[in-house]
C-alpha positions as CSV (number, residue, x, y, z in Angstrom):
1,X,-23.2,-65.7,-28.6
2,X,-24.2,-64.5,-25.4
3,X,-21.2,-65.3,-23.4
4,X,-19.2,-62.9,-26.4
5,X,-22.1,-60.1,-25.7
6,X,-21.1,-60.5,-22.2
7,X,-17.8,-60.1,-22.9
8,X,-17.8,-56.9,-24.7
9,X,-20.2,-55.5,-22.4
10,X,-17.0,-55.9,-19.5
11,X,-14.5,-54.7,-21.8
12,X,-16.8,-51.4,-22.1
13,X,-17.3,-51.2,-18.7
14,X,-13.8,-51.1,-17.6
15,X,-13.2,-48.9,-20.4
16,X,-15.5,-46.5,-19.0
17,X,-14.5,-46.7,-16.1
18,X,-10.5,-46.0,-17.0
19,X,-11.9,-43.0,-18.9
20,X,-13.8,-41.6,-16.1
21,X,-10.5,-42.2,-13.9
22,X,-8.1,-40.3,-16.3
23,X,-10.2,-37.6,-16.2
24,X,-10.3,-37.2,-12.7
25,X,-7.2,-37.1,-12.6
26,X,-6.7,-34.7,-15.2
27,X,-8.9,-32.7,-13.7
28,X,-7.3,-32.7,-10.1
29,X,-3.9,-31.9,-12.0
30,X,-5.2,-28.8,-13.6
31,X,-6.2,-27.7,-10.4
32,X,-3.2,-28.0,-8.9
33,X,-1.1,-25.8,-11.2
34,X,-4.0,-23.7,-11.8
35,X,-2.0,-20.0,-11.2
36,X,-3.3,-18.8,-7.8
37,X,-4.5,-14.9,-9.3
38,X,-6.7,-17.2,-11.7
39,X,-8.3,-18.9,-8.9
40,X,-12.0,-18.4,-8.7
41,X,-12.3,-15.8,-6.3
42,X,-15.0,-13.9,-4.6
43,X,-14.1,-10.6,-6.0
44,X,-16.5,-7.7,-5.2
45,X,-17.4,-5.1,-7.8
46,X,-17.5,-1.4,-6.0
47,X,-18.8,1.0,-8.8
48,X,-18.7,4.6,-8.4
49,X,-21.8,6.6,-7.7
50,X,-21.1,10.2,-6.9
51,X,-18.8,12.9,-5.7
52,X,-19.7,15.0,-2.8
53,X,-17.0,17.5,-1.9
54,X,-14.9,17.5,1.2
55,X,-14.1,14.3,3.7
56,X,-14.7,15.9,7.0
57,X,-12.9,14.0,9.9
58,X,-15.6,13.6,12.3
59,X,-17.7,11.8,9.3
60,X,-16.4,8.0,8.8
61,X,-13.4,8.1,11.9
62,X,-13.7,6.6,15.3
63,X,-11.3,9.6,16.3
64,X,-8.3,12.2,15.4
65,X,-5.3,13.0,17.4
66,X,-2.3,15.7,16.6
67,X,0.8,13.7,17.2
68,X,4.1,15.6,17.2
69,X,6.8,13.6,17.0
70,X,9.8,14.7,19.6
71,X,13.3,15.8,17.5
72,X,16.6,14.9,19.4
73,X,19.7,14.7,17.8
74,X,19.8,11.3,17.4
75,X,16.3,11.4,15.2
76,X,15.9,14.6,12.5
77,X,13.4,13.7,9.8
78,X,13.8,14.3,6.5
79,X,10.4,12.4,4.4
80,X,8.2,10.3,6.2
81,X,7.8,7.1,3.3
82,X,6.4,4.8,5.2
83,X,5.2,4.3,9.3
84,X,3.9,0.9,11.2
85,X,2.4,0.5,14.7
86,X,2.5,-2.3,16.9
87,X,2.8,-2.9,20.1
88,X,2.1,1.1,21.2
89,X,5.2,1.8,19.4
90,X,5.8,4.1,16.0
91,X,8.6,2.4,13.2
92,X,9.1,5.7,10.7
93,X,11.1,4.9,7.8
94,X,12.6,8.2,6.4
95,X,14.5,7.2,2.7
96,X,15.8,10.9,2.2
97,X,17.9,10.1,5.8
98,X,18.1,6.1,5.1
99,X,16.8,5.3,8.5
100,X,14.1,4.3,10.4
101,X,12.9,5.8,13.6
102,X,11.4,4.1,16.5
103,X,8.7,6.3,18.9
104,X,6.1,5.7,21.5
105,X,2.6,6.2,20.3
106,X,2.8,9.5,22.3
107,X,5.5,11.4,20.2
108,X,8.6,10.0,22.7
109,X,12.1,9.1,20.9
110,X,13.4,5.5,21.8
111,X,15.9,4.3,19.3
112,X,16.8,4.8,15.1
113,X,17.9,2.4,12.8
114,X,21.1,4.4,10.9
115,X,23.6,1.1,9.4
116,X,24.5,3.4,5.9
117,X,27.3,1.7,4.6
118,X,28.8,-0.9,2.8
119,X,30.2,-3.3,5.0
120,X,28.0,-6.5,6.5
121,X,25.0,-5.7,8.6
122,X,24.7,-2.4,6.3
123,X,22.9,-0.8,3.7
124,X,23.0,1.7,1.2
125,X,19.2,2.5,0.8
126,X,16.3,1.3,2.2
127,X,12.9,0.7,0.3
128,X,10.1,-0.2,2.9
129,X,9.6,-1.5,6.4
130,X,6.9,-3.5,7.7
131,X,5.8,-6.0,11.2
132,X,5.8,-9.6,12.1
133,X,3.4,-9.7,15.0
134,X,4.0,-13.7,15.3
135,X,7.5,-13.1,16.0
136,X,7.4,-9.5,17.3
137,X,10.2,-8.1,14.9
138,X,10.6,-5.1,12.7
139,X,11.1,-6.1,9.1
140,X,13.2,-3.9,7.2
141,X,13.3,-4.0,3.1
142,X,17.2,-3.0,2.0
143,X,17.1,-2.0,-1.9
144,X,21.0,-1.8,-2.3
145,X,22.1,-4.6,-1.2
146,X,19.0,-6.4,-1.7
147,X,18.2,-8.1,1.6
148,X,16.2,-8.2,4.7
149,X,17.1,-7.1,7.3
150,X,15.2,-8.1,11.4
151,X,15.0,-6.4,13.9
152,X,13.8,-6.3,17.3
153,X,11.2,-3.9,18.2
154,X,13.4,-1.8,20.1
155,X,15.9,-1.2,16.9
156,X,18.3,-4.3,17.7
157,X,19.2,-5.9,14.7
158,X,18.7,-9.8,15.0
159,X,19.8,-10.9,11.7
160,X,19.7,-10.5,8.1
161,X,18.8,-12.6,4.6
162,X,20.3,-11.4,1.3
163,X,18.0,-11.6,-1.8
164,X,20.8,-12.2,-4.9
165,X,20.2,-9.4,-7.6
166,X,16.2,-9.5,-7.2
167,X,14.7,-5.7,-6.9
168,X,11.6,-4.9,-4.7
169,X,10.3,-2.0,-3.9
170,X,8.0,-3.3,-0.8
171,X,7.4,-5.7,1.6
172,X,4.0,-7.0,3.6
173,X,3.4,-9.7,6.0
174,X,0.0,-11.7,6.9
175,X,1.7,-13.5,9.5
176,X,2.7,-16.4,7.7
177,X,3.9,-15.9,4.8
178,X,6.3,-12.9,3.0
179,X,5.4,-10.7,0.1
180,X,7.9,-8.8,-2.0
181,X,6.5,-6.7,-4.3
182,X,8.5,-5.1,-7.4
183,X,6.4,-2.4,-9.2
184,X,8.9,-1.3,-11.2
185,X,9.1,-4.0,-13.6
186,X,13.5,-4.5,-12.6
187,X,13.0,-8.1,-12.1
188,X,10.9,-9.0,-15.6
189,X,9.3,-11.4,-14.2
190,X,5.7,-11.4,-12.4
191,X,5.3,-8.2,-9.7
192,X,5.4,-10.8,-6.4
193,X,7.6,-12.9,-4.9
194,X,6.4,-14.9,-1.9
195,X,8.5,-16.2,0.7
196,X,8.0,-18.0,4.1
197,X,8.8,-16.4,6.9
198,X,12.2,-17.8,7.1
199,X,12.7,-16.0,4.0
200,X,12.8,-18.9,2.1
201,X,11.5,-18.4,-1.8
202,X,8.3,-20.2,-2.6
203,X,6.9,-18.9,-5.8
204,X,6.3,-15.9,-8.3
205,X,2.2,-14.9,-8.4
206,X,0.5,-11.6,-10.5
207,X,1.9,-11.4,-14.1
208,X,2.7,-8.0,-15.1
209,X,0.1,-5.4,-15.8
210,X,-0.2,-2.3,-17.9
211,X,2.5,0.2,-18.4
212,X,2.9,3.2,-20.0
213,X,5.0,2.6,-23.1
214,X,6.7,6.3,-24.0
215,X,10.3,5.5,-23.2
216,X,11.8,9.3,-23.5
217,X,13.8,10.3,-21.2
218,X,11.7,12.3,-19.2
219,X,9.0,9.3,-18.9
220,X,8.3,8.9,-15.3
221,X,7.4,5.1,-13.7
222,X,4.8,6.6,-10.7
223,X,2.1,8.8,-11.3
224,X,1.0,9.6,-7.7
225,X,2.4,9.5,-4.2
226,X,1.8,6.7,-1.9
227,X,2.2,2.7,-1.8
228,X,0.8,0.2,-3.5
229,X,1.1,-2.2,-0.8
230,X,-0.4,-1.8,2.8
231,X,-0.3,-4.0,5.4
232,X,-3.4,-3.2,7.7
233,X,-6.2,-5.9,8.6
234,X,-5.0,-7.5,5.1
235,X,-2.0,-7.0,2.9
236,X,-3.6,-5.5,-0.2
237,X,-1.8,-4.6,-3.5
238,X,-2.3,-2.1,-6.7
239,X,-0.9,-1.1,-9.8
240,X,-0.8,1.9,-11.9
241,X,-3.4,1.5,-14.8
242,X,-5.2,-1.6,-13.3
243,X,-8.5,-1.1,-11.6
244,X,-8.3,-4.2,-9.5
245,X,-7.1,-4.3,-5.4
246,X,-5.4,-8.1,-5.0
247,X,-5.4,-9.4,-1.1
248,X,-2.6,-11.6,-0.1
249,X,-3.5,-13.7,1.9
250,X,-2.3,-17.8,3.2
251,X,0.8,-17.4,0.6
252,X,-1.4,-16.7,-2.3
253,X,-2.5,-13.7,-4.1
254,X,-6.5,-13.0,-5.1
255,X,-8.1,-10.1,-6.7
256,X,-10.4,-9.0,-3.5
257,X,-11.9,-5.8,-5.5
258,X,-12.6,-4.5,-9.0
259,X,-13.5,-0.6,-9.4
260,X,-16.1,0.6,-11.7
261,X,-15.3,4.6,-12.0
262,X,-17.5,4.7,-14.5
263,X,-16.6,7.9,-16.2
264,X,-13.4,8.0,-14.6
265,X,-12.1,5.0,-16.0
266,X,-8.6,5.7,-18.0
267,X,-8.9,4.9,-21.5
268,X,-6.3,2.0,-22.5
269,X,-5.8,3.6,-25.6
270,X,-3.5,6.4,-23.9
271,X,-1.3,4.1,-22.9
272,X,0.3,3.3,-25.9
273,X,3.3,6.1,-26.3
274,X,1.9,8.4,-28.1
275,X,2.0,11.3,-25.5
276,X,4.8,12.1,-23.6
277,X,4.4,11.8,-19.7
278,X,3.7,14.7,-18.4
279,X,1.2,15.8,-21.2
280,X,-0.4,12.4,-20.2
281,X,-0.7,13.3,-16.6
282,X,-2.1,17.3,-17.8
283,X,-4.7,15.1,-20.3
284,X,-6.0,12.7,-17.7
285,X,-6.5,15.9,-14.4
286,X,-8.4,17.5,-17.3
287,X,-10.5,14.9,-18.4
288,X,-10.6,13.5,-14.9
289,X,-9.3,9.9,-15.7
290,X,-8.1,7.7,-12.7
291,X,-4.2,5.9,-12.7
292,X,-3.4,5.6,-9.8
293,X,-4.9,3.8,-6.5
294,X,-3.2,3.6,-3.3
295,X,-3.2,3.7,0.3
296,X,-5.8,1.4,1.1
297,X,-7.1,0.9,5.0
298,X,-10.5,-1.1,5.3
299,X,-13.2,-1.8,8.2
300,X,-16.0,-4.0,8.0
301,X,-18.2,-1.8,6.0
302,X,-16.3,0.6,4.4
303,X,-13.1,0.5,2.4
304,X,-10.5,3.7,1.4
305,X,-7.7,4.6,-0.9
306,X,-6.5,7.6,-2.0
307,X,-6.0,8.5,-6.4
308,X,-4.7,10.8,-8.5
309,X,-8.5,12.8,-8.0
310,X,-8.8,12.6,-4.5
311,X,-10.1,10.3,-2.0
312,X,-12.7,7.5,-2.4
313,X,-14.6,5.8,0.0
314,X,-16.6,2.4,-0.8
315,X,-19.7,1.3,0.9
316,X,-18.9,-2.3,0.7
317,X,-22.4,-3.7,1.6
318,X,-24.2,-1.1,-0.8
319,X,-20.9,-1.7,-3.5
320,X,-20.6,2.1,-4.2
321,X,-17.8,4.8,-4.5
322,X,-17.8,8.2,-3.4
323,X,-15.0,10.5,-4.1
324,X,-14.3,13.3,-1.9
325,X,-11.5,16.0,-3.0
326,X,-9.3,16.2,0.5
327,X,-9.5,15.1,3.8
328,X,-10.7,18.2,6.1
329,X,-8.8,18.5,9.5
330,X,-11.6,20.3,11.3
331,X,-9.3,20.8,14.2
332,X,-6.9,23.0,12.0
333,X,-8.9,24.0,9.2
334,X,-6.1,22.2,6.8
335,X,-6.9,19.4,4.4
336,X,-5.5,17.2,1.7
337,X,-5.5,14.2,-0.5
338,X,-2.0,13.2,0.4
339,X,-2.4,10.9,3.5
340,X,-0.5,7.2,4.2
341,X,-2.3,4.1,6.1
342,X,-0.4,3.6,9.5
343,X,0.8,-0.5,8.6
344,X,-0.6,-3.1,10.7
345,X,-3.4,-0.7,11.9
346,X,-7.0,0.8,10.5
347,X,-5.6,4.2,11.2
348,X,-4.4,6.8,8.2
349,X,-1.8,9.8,9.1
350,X,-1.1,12.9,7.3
351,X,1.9,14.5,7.9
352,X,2.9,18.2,8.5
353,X,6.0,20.0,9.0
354,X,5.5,22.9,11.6
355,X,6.9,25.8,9.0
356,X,4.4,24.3,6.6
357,X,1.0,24.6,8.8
358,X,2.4,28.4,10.5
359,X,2.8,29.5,6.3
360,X,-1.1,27.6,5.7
361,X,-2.1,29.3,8.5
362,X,-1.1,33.0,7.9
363,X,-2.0,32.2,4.4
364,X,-5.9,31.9,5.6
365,X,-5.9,35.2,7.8
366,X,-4.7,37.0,4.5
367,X,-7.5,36.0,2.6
368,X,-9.8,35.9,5.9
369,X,-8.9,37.9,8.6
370,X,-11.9,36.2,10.9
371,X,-10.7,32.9,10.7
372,X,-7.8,33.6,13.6
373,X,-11.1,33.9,15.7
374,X,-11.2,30.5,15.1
375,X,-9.2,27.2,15.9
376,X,-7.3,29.7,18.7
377,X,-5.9,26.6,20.4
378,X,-4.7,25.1,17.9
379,X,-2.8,28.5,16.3
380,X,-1.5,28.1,20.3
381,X,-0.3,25.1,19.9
382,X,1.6,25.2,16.5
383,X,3.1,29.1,17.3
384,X,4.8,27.6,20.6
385,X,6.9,24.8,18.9
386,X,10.2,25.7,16.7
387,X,10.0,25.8,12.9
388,X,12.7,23.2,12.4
389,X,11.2,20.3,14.6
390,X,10.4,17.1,14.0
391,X,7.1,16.6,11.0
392,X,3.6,16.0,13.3
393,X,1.3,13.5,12.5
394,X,-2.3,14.1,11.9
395,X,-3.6,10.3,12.9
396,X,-7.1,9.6,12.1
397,X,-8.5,6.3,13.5
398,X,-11.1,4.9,10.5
């Protein structure tokens, strides 16, 4: 009798024991293919707390430098979409002109990137640019074909990768790895692709967010200027109707920030069609709703984006969100929401044409005739140079 109790006590044992090792492995296995935006993830709630008016310059930047940007022949800008830094040296992609233009960081022309065409080594139209540091090379996004085109930093093109009939609209690097990101919703698939940095496909990460649903033909697909991808300290991401900044980072994509605006906060409900798209956008300025968040540069205390209601600036220690209407050049006297992050840097332009700021300017001295007392360098400065030159960049150092 006791040699059969024996017995069955084993047989439980290993029993156990197999049960135990199963789930284990279960365990590990579910891991594994656990989707990487699922992950648990440190994500920091920033929740808004007030708005207080103008963002002077001299408030939260280091520094703030007028940057005009020499016009030759060879280099006549149309749009500024998108600019990087590295190296002391300006890449400006202009996508009205399907080029990009290469500077010194003190307004100098070097070289432009102009292959429109059809024929290898070509393009018809770019869609974003961005840096390899590791490499040192100038990463250019083609939309039509869709490849990617390298460059050196001088504007020598060192090679190219076609992409088959995938769309993306932009392209980040953390040194590493490759991030194409379609916010369009052309592919049908999740938003990212990531690739290695031989351009090699690895996997698809962030399933598709919200959208709005009214499919008239007057719908539009983006609701406020900027990208929603930026390449600065961190390559961070955003989507229209989604409250949540992802980071890629190490070939994997995390949500990094979720944004409580509180009263601000757009109303799902609206997005469901039954509005057309323009009396959406009138509904949400009047009632104050956030859509859009983009252009995000970061420091170790404080992160910023622009929206469809201005600028924000979080306090990430304290976790709060101030809003501020424009960005006050105190220089000039000029200000606005509309600014872009400078990639690989923790610098944020605006850009000007010189017609544009002469017009502001005489515009002010209309309505008050003692502010040409003021600023009287500047008003020098802007009255010497030709109406049709080159934008200039307002570059503020955060």
């Amino acid at each position: 009798m006791k040699e059969r109790t024996d017995s069955k006590i084993s047989k439980d044992y290993i029993h156990m024991k197999f049960a135990i090792f199963t789930l284990c492995i279960i365990f590990f296995i579910s891991c594994k293919n656990t989707h990487t935006e699922d992950n648990n993830y440190d994500m920091k709630t920033l929740t808004f707390k007030e708005s207080a008016g103008v963002l002077e310059d001299t408030i939260f930047f280091k520094s703030a430098i007028m940057l005009p940007l020499e016009t030759d022949s060879s280099a006549l800008i149309g749009y500024i979409s998108r600019i990087y830094m590295a190296d002391d040296t300006l890449f400006i992609l202009d996508q009205n002109f399907q080029s990009v233009f290469v500077y010194d960081t003190k307004g100098k022309y070097i070289n432009s990137i102009q292959n429109v065409g059809a024929g290898p080594k070509e393009y018809i139209d770019l869609g974003d640019i961005c840096v390899d540091n590791i490499n040192k090379e100038l990463l250019v996004l083609c939309t039509r074909p869709s490849k990617v085109q390298f460059y050196s930093y001088h504007g020598e093109l060192l090679r190219e990768k076609q992409l088959g009939d995938k769309y993306y609209s932009h392209i980040g690097m953390d040194g590493e790895y490759i991030y194409l990101h379609d916010d369009t919703g052309i592919n049908k698939n999740k938003e990212i692709d990531i690739y290695n940095r031989q351009l090699n496909y690895i996997e698809s990460a962030l399933e598709r967010g919200e959208s709005f649903k009214n499919n008239d033909a007057s719908t539009i697909s983006h609701f406020c200027q900027g990208s929603t991808m930026t390449q600065g300290s961190s390559v961070l991401i955003a989507r229209d109707f989604d409250n949540t900044i992802f980071e890629a980072k190490n070939g994997e994509i995390y949500p990094k920030y979720l944004l409580d605006f509180k009263e601000h906060t757009l109303p799902k409900k609206l997005l469901d069609g039954k509005m057309k798209s323009f009396d959406f956008l009138d509904y949400c300025r009047e009632n104050k709703y956030i859509i859009s968040v983009k252009e995000f540069v970061e420091s170790p205390k404080f992160l910023l984006f622009t929206t469809n209601l201005g600028v924000f600036v979080c306090d990430k220690q304290k976790q709060e969100m101030t809003r501020y209407s424009f960005l006050l050049n105190t220089e000039s006297g000029m200000g606005g929401s509309d600014f872009q992050i400078i990639g690989n840097t923790n610098k944020l332009v605006t850009v000007e044409s010189v017609g544009r700021i002469k017009q502001m300017l005489e515009d002010v001295l209309k309505y008050n005739p003692d502010a040409g007392k003021c600023n009287i360098d500047f008003r020098k400065k802007i009255n010497a140079m030709d109406d049709e030159a080159n934008p200039i960049l307002f570059i503020y150092d955060f």
